[in-house]
C-alpha positions in Angstrom: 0.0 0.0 0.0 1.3 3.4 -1.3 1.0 6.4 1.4 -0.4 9.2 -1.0 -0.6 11.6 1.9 3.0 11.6 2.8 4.0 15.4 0.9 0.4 16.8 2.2 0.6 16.2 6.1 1.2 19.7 7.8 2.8 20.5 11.3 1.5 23.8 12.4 3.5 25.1 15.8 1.5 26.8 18.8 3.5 29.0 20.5 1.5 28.2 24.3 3.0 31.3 25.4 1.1 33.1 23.0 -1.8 31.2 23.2 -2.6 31.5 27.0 -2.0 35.1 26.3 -5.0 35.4 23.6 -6.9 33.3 25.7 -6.7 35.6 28.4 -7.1 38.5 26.6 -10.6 37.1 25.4 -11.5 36.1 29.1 -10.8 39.5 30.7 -12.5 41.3 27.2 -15.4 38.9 27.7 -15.7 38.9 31.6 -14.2 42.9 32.4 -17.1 44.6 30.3 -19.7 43.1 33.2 -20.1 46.1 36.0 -19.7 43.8 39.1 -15.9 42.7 37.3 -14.7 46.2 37.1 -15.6 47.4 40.4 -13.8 44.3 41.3 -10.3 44.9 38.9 -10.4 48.9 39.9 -10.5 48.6 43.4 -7.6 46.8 45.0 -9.3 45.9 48.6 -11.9 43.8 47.0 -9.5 41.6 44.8 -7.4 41.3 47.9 -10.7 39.8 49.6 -11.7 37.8 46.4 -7.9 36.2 46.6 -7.9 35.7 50.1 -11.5 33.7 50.5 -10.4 31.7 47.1 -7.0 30.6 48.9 -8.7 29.6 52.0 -11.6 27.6 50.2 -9.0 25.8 48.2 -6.7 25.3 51.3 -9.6 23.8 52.9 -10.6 21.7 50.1 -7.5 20.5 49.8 -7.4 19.6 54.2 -10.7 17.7 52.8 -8.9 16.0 50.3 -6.7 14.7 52.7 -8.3 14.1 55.6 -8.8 9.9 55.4 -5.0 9.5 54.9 -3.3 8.1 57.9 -0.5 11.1 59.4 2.4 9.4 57.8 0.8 9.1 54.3 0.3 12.6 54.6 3.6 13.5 56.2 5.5 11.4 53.1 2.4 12.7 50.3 3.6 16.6 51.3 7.1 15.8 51.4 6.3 14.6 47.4 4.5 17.7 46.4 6.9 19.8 48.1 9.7 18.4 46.0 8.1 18.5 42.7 7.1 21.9 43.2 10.9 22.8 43.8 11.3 20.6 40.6 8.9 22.8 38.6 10.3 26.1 40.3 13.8 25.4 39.6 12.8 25.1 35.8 11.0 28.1 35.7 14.4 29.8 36.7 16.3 28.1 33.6 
């Protein structure tokens, strides 16, 4: 059997640095026009509150998530995320 496709296959490259940044830009233009966003982006003290009550509900999520493991599956599951978060900083460096 003969591949006749072979010359017509095309590779096209994504750049995902720029393609998070349309993506956002589409987010913010289609989310910021909203009233209730910009009084939100605009004012400093309510995007500190927004932040701080989304880190707390995911922290405590997270506690959830965790709760049925024993103290040393925990203690050893920590010590894993800890070091592939290092892992993933130290290449952000590079």
């Amino acid at each position: 059997m003969v591949d006749t496709n072979k010359g017509q296959i095309k590779t096209t490259k994504v750049d995902p640095e720029k393609l998070a940044d349309k993506t956002a830009e589409k987010v913010v233009e289609l989310l910021g026009k909203s009233p209730p966003v910009r009084k939100i982006r605009n004012s400093q003290l309510l995007s500190l509150i927004l932040g701080a009550v989304g880190f707390a509900l995911f922290t405590i999520g997270v506690g959830k998530l965790f709760a049925d493991l024993s103290g040393w599956a925990s203690l050893s599951t920590g010590l894993v995320m800890m070091a592939v978060t290092g892992a993933l900083l130290k290449n952000l460096s590079r």
